[in-house]
N, C-alpha and C positions, 0 to 999 in steps of 0.2 A: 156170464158169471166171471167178472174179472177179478172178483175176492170173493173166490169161490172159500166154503168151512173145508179147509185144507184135511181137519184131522177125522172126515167121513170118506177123506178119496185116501184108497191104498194101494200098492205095488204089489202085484205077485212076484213068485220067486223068478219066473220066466222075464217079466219085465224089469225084473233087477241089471236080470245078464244083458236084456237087450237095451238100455239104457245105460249102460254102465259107463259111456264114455262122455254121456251129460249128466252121470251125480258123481265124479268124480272132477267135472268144471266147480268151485268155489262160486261162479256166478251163476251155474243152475242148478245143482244139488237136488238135493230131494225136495225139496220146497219146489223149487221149479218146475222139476217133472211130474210133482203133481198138478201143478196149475194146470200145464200144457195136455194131462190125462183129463181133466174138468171142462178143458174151453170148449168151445163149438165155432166153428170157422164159417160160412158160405162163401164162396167162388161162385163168381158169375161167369160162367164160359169155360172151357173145357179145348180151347186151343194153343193157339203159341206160348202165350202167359198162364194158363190154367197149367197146361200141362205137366212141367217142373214143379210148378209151384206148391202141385198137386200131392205131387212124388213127396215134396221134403217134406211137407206138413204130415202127413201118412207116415213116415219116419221119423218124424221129430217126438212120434205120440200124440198127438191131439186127439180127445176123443170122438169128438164127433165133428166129419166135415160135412155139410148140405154142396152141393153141386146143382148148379143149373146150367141146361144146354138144352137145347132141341132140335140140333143140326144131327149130321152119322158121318161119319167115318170117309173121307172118299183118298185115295192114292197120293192129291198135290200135298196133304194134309203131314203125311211122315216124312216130308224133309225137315219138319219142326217141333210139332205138336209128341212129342217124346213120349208120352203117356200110351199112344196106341202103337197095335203093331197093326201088320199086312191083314192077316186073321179075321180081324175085324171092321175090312172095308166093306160097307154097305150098313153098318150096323150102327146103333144109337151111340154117340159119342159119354154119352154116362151112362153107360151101363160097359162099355170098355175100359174106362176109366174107375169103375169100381170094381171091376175083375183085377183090375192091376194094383190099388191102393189096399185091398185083402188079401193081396200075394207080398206087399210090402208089409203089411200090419193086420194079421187078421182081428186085433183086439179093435179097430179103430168101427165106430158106427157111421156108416154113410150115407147119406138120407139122399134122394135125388128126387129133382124137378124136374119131367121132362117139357118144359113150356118153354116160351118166351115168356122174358119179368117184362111186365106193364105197368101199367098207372091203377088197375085194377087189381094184379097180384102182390105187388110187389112189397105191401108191407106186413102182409099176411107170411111170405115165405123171408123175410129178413127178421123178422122180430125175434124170431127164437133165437138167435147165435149173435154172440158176445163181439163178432170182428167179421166186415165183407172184403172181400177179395175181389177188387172189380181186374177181371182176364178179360174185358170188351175191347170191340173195335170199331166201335161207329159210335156218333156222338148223341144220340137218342140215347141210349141205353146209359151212357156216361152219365149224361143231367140224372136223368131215372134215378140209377144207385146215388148219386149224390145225395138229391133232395129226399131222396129215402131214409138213407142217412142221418141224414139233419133232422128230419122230422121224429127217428126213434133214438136219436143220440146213439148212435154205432160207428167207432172208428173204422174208417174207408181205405184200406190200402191200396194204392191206384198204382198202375203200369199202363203203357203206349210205346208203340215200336213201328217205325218207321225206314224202310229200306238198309240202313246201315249203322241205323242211331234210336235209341231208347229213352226215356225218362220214366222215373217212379220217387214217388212221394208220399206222405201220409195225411188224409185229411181228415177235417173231422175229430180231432183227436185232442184233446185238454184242452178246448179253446182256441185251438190253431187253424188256420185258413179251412177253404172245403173248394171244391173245385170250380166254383164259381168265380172264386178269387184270381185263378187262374186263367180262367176262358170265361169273361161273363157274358159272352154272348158266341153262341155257334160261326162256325167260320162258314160260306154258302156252301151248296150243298157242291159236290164234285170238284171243294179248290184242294180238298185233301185225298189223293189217289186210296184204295184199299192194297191190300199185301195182296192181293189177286191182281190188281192194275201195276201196283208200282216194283211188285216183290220183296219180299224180304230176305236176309240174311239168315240160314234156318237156326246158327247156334245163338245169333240175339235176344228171341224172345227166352232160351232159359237163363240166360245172362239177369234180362231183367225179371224176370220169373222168379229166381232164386232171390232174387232182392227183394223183391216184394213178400216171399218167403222167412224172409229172415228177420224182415223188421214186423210180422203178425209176429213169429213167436218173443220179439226184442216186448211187444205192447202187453201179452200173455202174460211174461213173467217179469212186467216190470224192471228191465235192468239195459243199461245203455240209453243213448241216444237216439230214440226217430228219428226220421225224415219230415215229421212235422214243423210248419212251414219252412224247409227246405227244397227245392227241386232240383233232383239228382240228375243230371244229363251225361250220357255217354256215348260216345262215337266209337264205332265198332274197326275203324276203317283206322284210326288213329291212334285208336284204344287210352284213348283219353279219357276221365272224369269230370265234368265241370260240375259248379253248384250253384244256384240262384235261390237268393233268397225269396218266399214266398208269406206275405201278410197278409189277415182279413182285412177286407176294404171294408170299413164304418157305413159306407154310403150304398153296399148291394140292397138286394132288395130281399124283405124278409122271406124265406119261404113259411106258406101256411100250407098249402097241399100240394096234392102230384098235378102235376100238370099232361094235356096232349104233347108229350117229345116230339115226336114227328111234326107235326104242325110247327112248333119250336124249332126245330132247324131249320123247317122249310121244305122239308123233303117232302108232302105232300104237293106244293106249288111248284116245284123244280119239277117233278114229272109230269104233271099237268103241262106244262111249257114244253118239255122235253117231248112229250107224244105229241103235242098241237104239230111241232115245228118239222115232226117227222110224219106226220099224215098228209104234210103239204110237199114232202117230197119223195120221187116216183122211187120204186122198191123193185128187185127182183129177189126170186130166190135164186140158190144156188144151183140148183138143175134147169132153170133161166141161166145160169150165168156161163152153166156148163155149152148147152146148147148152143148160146152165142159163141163160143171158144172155138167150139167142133167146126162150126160153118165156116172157120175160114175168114169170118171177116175182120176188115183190118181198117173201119171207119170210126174206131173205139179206143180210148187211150183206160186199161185198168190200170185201177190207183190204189193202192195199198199206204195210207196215212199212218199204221204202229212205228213205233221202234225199230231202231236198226237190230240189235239184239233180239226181237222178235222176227222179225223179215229172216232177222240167220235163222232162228228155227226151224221155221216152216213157212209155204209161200207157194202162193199159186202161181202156177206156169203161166208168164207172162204179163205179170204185175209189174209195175213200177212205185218204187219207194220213194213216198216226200211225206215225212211222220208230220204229224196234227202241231209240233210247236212251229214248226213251220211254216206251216199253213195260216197259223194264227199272226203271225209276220208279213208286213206288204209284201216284203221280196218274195218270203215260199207263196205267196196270191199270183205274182206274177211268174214263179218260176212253174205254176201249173199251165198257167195261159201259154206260155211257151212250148208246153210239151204236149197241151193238147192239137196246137194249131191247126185249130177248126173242125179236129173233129170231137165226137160224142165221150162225155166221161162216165165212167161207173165206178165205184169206190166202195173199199172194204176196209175193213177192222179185222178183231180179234171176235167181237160178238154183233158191231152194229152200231153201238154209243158213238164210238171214237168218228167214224166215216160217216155220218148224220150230221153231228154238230161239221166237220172238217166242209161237209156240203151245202152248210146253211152258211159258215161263210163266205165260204165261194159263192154263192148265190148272192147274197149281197156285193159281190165283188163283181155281177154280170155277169156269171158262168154256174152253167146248171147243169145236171148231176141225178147220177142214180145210185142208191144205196144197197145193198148187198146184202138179203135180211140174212144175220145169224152169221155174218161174216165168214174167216176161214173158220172157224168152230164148225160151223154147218157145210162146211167143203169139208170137213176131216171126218163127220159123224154119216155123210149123205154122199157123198161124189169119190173120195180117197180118201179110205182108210191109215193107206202109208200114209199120210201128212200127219206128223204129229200134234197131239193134244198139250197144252202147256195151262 
């Protein structure tokens, strides 16, 4: 309801006082804060970009935000996700998230999904609310709200963050681009790491969080400028703002309905491939890998393929470090041959992925290999404790 009958929605005396320092702005008065008491918001996700964005919306007044999420709460989660605290690890991430927005606003109504949005729900839980908040972070779910979008005409406010760099924009919005414009075709499946592979910066995502923030309520009460087709980019490292222009392409292709996501990126077919190419190669577990360690023998070179900044974490006694970009380079191919010389390799990761693909190249390079199911993760959970969890 973006022209909402302004003169059925009214202010109490309480939300006089706690508003007072936006009907006392000329550009959002009381006119404004009433739109902002009428609108209805949904957030898709309830982490790095949910989280703030969640907060100011909840403060800004809105009356009604919908949340969807169906993850909980786990410990890596509060270096970023600012919305929960300690208290509530192990516990549904909206339903912490609407204990904290009624300790910030108890007038605001907070509807929650606790699903995953599909091709099946998803226009059922988008249609009631005036503006979506996509807080996603894999590109299924991006397309989804998009064409969701497009299909019920609901401006999209998007955010993405990336180890030290963000972008947000508005789609969907007076005619202006939708994200297809942007990405019309998914990028494959694992060329873009997750904030669990690659990390992130934890105060980024409210950076962009708050932006995304800013410009629902900019759409709400009609005043200023969007990000409609604009693409805002910032480096965290540089603290820079860049802007790219963003146009509908004439030539995309029309959306009529939701489509299979998954299939759409491919991520169905990537793991299909991903498991073929790891049933063809020989596995131990970690109490396998312990045992070999104990006996002494010394006709075995372990390989530990992550990151040097992960190797500093934690690290099994007597690995050796050559990370997966490496490996993915003739010379790291040959600087393995060199350190195996002749004898037997076995190779770990973080969970498995990483030292699998690092041993399918090798294999194609004439050197073969045992994989480490569950990586150190499963040396930290099963064999030592003291190794940290990261």
């Amino acid at each position: 309801m973006l022209n909402p009958n302004l003169d059925e929605i009214q202010l109490n005396k309480e939300e006089y006082e706690r508003y007072s320092r936006h009907l006392i702005l000329p550009e959002v008065g009381l006119e404004g804060q009433k739109r902002l008491k009428a609108a209805s918001v949904l957030c898709i996700g309830t982490g790095g970009l949910g989280a703030p964005l969640l907060l100011y919306l909840a403060a800004a007044g809105i009356g009604r935000i919908g949340i969807v999420d169906f993850d909980i709460v786990d410990s890596s989660n509060l270096q970023r996700q600012v919305i929960h605290g300690t208290s509530w690890v192990g516990k549904p991430k909206i339903e912490s998230a609407k204990n904290r927005i009624l300790e910030i606003n108890p007038s605001c109504q907070v509807d929650l999904y606790e699903t995953r949005l599909t091709s099946e729900n998803a226009l059922d839980i988008i249609k009631p609310y005036d503006i979506v908040v996509d807080g996603t972070d894999n590109f299924p779910t991006r397309y989804l709200v998009n064409d969701a979008c497009v299909l019920l005409n609901k401006p999209n406010v998007y955010g993405s963050i990336f180890r030290f760099e963000g972008q947000a924009t508005v789609f969907n919005y007076e005619g202006g681009p939708n994200y297809r414009d942007l990405y019309p075709e998914p990028p494959p499946p694992g060329m873009v790491p997750s904030c669990a592979e690659g990390g992130v910066l934890g105060i980024l995502p409210g950076i962009i969080g708050v932006i995304q923030a800013t410009e629902t309520v900019k759409i709400i009460m009609g005043k200023g400028t969007t990000l409609s087709g604009r693409l805002l980019l910032y480096n965290a490292l540089d603290m820079k703002f860049r802007e790219l222009k963003l146009r509908p392409n004439p030539e995309r292709p029309v959306i009529e309905k939701l489509i299979d996501y998954e299939f759409f990126c491919g991520i169905p077919q990537a793991k299909a491939e991903e498991a073929k190419q790891q049933t063809q190669l020989p596995e131990m577990t970690v109490r396998e890998l312990k045992q070999l360690l104990d006996s002494g023998a010394d006709d075995f070179v372990l390989l530990d393929v992550r990151n040097p900044n992960e190797y500093e974490i934690a690290r099994i006694p007597g690995s050796v470090l050559v990370p997966l970009p490496e490996i993915e380079q003739p010379e790291g191919v040959q600087k393995v041959k060199q350190l195996l010389n002749g004898h037997r390799l076995v190779a770990h990761c973080k969970m498995g992925g990483r030292s699998a693909k690092a041993l399918t190249l090798l294999r194609a390079a004439g050197v073969e290999g045992t994989n480490v199911k569950g990586g150190i993760q499963a040396w930290s959970r099963e064999i030592d404790s003291s190794v940290p969890e990261y």
